[in-house]
C-alpha angles and dihedrals in degrees: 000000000000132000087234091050091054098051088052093051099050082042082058099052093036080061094046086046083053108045086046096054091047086054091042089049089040098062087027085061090035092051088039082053094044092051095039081052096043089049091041087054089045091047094049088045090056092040087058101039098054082045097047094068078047105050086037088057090041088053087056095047090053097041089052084045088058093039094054094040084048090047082044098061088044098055084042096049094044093052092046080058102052092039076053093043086050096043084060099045091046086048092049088036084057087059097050096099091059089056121106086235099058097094089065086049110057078044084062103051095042080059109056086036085057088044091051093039109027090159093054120140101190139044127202126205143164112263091246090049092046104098092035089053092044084052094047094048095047091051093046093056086245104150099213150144111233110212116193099203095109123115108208150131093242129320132058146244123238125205125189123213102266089052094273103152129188104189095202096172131143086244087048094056093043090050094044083045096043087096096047081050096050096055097044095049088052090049096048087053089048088052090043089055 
């Protein structure tokens, strides 16, 4: 064989060498591609599955968060609107003593003071009331001394002898009712919802 014939023959299975190792090269790199893809899917699959309980619990918390600040506003809302109901009924209370019907109510409240403290001394009442209350309690057989030193929006006070009070004042009663109002108001806005 010549020397030209052996090179080209060595030429020849250097290029089939060649040829094979590229194609070896060529589906090790493909299977090495194909594995490299399958464990990055496993591993996002894991990835997603251990976030998913996460971002599930995460979804909660924010949802409860919602739901408290939501409950919150109510509440807050509800509450402006009760401190507003009694604003007005204070304002309109502050005006009793200027009604037609005034006179029947500060008879009714000395009623029930001289119920609660038959054995009372003094009686006091606001200035404006004074001559009205002496009237009542004179009527009512009530032997009292009417003192005009209160300061009130209608009604009177009552003190026995020995420091017993019954404060039976308009501001009294708003302040004994203010609970009871406040539930009913609150009921009233639950049934309005």
């Amino acid at each position: 064989m010549a020397l030209d014939d052996l090179l080209r023959a060595i030429d020849a299975e250097a290029g089939e060498e060649l040829a094979r190792l590229e194609a070896d090269t060529r589906r090790q790199a493909a299977e090495i591609l194909a594995r490299g893809r399958s464990e990055a899917s496993r591993v996002e699959r894991e990835l997603l599955a251990a976030a998913l309980p996460a971002a599930e619990a995460e979804a909660e918390r924010v949802r409860a968060e919602a739901r408290l600040e939501a409950a919150a506003r109510v509440r807050t809302a509800k509450e402006e609107y009760v401190r507003e109901v009694l604003a007005r009924l204070r304002e309109h209370l502050t005006g009793l003593r200027s009604l037609d019907f005034y006179p029947a109510v500060l008879e009714a409240l000395a009623g029930e003071a001289r119920e609660l403290l038959p054995g009372a001394c003094v009686v006091r009442a606001d200035r404006r009331d004074a001559a009205l209350a002496r009237d009542l309690c004179g009527r009512m057989g009530w032997d009292v001394q009417v003192d005009p030193s209160l300061s009130t929006w209608g009604g009177l006070e009552a003190e026995s002898a020995d420091g017993r009070l019954v404060r039976n004042t308009v501001e009294e009663r708003l302040r004994c009712a203010e609970p009871e109002l406040r539930r009913l108001i609150g009921a009233e806005l639950g049934r309005a919802a």
